[in-house]
C-alpha positions as CSV (number, residue, x, y, z in Angstrom):
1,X,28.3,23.3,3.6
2,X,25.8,21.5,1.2
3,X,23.7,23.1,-0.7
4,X,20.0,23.2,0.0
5,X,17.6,21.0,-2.3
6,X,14.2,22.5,-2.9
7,X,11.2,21.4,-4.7
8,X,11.5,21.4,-9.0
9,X,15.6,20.8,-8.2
10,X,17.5,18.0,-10.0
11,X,19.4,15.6,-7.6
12,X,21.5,12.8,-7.5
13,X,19.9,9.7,-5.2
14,X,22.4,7.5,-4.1
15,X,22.1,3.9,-5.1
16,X,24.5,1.0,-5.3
17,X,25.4,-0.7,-8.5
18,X,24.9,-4.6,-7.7
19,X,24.9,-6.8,-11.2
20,X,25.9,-6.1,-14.8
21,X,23.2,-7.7,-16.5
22,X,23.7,-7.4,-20.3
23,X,25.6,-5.0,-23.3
24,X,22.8,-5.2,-25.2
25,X,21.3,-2.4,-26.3
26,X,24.8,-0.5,-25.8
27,X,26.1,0.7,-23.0
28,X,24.7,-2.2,-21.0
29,X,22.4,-2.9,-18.7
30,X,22.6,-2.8,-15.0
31,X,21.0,-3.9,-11.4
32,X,20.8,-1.1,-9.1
33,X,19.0,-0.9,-5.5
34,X,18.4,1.4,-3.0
35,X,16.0,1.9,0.2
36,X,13.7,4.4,0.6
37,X,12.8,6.9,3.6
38,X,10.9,3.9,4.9
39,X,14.0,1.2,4.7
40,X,11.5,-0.4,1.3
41,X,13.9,-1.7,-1.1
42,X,14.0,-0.5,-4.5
43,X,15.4,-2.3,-7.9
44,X,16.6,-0.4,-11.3
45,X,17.4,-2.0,-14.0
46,X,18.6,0.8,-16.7
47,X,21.7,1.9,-19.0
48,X,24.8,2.7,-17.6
49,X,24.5,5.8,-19.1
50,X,21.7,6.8,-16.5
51,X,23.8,6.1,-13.7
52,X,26.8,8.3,-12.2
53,X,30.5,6.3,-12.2
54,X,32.4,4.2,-14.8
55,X,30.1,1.3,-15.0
56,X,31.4,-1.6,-17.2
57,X,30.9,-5.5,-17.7
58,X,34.6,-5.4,-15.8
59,X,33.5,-3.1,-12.8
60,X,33.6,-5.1,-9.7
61,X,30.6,-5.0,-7.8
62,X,28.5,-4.2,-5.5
63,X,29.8,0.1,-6.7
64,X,28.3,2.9,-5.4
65,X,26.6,5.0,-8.2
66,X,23.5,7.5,-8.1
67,X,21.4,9.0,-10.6
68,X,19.2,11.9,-11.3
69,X,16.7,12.7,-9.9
70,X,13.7,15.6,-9.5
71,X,12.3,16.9,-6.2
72,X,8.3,17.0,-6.7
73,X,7.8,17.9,-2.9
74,X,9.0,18.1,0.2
75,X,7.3,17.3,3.7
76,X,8.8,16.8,6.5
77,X,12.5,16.1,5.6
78,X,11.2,13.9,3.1
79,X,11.6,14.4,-0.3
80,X,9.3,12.6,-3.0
81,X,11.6,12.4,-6.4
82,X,10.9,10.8,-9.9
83,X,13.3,9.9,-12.8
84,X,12.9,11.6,-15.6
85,X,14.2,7.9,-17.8
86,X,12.1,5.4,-16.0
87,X,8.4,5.5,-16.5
88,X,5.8,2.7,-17.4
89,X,2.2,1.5,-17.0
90,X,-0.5,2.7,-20.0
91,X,-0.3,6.3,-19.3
92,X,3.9,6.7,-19.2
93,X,3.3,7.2,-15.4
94,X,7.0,8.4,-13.8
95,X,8.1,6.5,-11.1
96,X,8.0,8.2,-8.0
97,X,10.0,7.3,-4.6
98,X,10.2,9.1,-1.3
99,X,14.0,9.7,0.0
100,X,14.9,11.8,2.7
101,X,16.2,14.9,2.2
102,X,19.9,14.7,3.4
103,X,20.0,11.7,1.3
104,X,20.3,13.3,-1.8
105,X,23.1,15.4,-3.4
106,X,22.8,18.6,-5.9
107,X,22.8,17.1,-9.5
């Protein structure tokens, strides 16, 4: 039975780990994607360290990974998340995607 996700819970959104892209700043730098409720594709580029599995320069890819995320509502089976380590634009704006709800996983 899985656990039911509700809005303010941390989750994991599953994501697939396509290109090591640099060690520098340590732990390294990586490509991830993943689609959205809507089939949009999505691009990360983060540290390892933000994303779940034993990422190195020596992984083979494409690996499945995830990483945490925070459910800021729910409508209709769709949940709209946002990282708590990516943000940008002037105002530090967190980035905000919609997945659906038996997408994600309890963090």
């Amino acid at each position: 039975m899985t656990a039911k996700l509700n809005k303010g819970d941390d989750c994991e959104l599953p994501a697939v780990a396509v290109l090591w892209l640099t060690d520098c700043p340590q732990p390294g730098l990586i490509l991830v994607e993943f689609a959205d409720a809507y089939d949009r594709p999505h691009q990360l580029v983060g540290k390892t360290a933000y994303f779940a599995g034993e990422l190195q320069e020596t992984s083979e890819y494409p690996a499945p990974t995830s990483t945490t995320c925070t459910i800021e509502e729910i409508t209709d089976g769709v949940a709209t998340v946002s990282t708590r380590w990516l943000e940008g634009g002037p105002n530090s704006t967190p980035f905000v995607f919609e997945i659906w709800l038996d997408a994600l996983r309890p963090a």
